[in-house]
Every structure is written in C-alpha cells, then in structure tokens.
NUDREN-267599 format. One record per residue: x, y, z of N, C-alpha, C, O, CB in turn; residue in one letter. Coordinates in steps of 0.02 Angstrom, whole numbers. Glycine has a CB too. Example, Ala and Ser with C-alpha at 12.3 -4.5 7.8 and 13.67 -1.06 7.14 Angstrom:
2
(node (660, -284, 390), (615, -225, 390), (660, -165, 390), (712, -166, 423), (565, -224, 452), a)
(node (642, -112, 354), (684, -53, 357), (645, 2, 394), (670, 57, 402), (704, -30, 286), s)
//
This chain:
77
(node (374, -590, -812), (373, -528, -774), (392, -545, -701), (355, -585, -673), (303, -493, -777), x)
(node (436, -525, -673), (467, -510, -597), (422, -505, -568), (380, -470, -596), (508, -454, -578), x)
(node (400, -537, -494), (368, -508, -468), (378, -458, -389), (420, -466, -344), (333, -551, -475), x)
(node (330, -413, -395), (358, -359, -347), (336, -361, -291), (277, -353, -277), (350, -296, -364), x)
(node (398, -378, -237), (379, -374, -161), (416, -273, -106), (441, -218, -119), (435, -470, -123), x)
(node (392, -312, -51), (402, -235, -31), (401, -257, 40), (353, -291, 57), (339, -171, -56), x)
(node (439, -245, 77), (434, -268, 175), (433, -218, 205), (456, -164, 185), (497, -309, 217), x)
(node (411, -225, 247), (368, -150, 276), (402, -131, 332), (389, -186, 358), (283, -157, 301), x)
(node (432, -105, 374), (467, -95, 433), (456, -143, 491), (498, -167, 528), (454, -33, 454), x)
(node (397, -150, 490), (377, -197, 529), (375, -290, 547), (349, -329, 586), (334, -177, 520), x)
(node (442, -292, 465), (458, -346, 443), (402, -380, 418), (404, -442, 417), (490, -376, 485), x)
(node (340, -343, 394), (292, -401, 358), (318, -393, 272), (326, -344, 236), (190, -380, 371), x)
(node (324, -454, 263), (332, -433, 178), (272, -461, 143), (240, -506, 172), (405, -468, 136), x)
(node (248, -435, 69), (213, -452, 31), (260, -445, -49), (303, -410, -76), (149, -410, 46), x)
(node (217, -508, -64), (223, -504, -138), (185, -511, -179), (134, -541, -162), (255, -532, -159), x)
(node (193, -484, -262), (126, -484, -303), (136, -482, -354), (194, -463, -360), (81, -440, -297), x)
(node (109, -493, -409), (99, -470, -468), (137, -397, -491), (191, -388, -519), (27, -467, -471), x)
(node (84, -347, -464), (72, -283, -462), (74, -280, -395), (70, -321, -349), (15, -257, -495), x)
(node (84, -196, -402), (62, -144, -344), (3, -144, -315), (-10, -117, -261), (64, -80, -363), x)
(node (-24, -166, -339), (-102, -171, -330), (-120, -233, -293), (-159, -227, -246), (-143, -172, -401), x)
(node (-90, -308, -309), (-64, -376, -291), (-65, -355, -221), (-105, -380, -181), (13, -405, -325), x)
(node (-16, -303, -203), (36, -311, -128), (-19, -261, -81), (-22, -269, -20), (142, -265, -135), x)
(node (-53, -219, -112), (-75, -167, -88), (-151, -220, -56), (-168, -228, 2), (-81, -95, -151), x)
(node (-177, -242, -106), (-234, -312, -77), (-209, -345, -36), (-258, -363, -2), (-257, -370, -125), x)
(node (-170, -364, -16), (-148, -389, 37), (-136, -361, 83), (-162, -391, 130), (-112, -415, 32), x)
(node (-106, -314, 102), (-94, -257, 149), (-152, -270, 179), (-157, -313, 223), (-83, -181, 124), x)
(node (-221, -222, 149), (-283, -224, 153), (-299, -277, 196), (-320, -272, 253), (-312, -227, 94), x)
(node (-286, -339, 155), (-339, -396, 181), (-305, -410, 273), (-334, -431, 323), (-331, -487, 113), x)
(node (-252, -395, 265), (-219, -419, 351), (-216, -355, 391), (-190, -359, 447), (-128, -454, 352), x)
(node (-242, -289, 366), (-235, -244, 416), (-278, -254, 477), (-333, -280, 478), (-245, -183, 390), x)
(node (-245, -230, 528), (-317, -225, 601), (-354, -163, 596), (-415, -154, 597), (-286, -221, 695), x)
(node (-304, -118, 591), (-354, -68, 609), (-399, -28, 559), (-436, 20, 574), (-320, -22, 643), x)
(node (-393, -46, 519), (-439, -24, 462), (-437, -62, 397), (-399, -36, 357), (-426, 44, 446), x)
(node (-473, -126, 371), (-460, -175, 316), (-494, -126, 250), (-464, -121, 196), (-504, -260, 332), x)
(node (-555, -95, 263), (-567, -46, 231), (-606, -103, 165), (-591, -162, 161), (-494, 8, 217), x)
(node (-657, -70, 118), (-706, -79, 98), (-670, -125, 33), (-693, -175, 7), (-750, -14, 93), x)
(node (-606, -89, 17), (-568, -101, -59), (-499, -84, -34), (-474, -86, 22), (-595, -45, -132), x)
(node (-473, -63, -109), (-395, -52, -78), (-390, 24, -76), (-350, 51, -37), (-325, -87, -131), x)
(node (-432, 63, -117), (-450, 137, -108), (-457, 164, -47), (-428, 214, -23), (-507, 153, -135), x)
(node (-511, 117, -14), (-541, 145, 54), (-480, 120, 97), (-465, 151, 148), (-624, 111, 79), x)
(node (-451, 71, 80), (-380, 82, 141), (-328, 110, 149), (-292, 118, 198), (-350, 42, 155), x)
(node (-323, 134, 68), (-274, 187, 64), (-308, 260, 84), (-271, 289, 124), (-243, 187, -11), x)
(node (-330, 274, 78), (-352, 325, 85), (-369, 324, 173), (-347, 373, 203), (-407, 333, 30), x)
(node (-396, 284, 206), (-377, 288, 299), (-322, 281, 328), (-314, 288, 389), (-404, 241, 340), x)
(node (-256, 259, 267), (-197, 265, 272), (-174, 340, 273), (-121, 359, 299), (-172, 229, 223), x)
(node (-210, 369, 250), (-175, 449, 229), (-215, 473, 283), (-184, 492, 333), (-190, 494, 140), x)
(node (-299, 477, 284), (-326, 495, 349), (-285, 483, 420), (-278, 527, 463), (-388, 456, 352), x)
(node (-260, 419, 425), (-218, 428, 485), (-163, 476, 473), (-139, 484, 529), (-189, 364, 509), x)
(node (-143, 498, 446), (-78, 536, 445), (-14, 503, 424), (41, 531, 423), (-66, 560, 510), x)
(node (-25, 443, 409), (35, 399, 378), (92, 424, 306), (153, 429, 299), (-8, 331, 353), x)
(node (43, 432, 272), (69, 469, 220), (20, 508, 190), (-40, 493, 185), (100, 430, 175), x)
(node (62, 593, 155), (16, 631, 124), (26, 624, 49), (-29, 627, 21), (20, 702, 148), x)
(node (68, 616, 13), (76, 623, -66), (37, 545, -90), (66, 493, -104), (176, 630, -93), x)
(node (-9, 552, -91), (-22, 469, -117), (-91, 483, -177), (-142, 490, -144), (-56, 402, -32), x)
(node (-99, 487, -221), (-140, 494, -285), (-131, 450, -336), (-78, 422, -351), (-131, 552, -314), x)
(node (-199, 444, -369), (-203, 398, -447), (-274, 409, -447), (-315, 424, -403), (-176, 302, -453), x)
(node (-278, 394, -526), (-346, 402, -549), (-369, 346, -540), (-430, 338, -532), (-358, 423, -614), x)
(node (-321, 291, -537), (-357, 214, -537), (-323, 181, -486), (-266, 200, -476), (-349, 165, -608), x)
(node (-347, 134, -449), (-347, 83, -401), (-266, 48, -405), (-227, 27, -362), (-414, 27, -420), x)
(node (-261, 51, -476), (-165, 17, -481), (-116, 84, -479), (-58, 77, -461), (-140, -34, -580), x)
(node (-137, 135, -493), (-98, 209, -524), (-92, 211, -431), (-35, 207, -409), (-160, 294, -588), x)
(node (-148, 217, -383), (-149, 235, -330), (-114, 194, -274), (-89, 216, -222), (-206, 245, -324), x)
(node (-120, 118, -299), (-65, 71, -256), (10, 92, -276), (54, 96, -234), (-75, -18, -275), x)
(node (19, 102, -336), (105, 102, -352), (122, 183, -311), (177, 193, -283), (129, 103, -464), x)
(node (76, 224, -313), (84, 295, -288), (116, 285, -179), (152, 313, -138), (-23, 342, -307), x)
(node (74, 232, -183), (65, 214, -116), (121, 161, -90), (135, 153, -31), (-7, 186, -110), x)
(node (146, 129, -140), (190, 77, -95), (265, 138, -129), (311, 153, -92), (186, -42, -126), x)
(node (262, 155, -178), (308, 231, -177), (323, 281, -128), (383, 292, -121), (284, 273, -216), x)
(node (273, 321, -84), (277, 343, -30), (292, 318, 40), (309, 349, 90), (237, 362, -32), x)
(node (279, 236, 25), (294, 210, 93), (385, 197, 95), (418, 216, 143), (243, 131, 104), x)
(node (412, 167, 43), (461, 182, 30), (502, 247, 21), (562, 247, 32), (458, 156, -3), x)
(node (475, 293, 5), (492, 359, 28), (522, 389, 91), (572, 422, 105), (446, 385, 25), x)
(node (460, 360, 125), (446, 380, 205), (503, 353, 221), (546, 394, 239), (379, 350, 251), x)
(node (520, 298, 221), (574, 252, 243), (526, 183, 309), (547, 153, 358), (648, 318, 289), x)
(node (457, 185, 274), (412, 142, 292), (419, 64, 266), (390, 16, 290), (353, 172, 272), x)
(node (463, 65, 214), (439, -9, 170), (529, -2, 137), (561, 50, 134), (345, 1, 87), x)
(node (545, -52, 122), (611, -55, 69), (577, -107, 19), (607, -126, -31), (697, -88, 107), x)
//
C-alpha cells in the first residue's frame, strides 16, 4: 500500500499510512491548538474558521474528510 503524504501551504509535509497517520501528526506539531486527539483538533480547526465541510462518524472517515477540504481550500496539495 502507497503511502499518503499531503504538504500544506506552509511547506510542512507529512506522511502516513492513512489519513488518519498524517492528520496525528498535524496534531502532534500544531502550536496553537495540539488538541486532546485528532477529533478535538479537527474540530478547533473548523472552530477557527479554517474549514467548514469537514465530517465522519469515525476518527479516519473524519481525517480523510479533513485533509480533503484542505486540499479543496487550496490549503494542502
């Protein structure tokens, strides 16, 4: 299995497993909010106003939703 990276505008890149892989990491190096899990950082991700379409029932459904929108945005390639 390939694994999936994603660089963020800001030229940080991550790579992972999963969506979920890249999204834990995000997490673990953010400043301004590392947040409890990867839920609670996505979700102060959307609280800031970063992005609004971001949903899943589960923790991986909600990272792939999330590194999807950031790429959307034109936040991440």
């Amino acid at each position: 299995m390939p694994r999936e990276s994603i660089k963020l505008d800001d030229g940080c890149t991550f790579e992972g497993d999963t969506a979920l892989d890249i999204v834990e990491q995000m997490r673990a190096r953010a400043v301004f909010h590392p947040g409890r899990d990867v839920r609670d950082y996505i979700e102060a991700c959307v609280r800031r106003g970063l992005l609004e379409n971001v949903n899943g029932d589960t923790d991986a459904a909600l990272a792939v939703s999330f590194i999807t929108e950031l790429r959307r945005n034109g936040m991440a390639r």
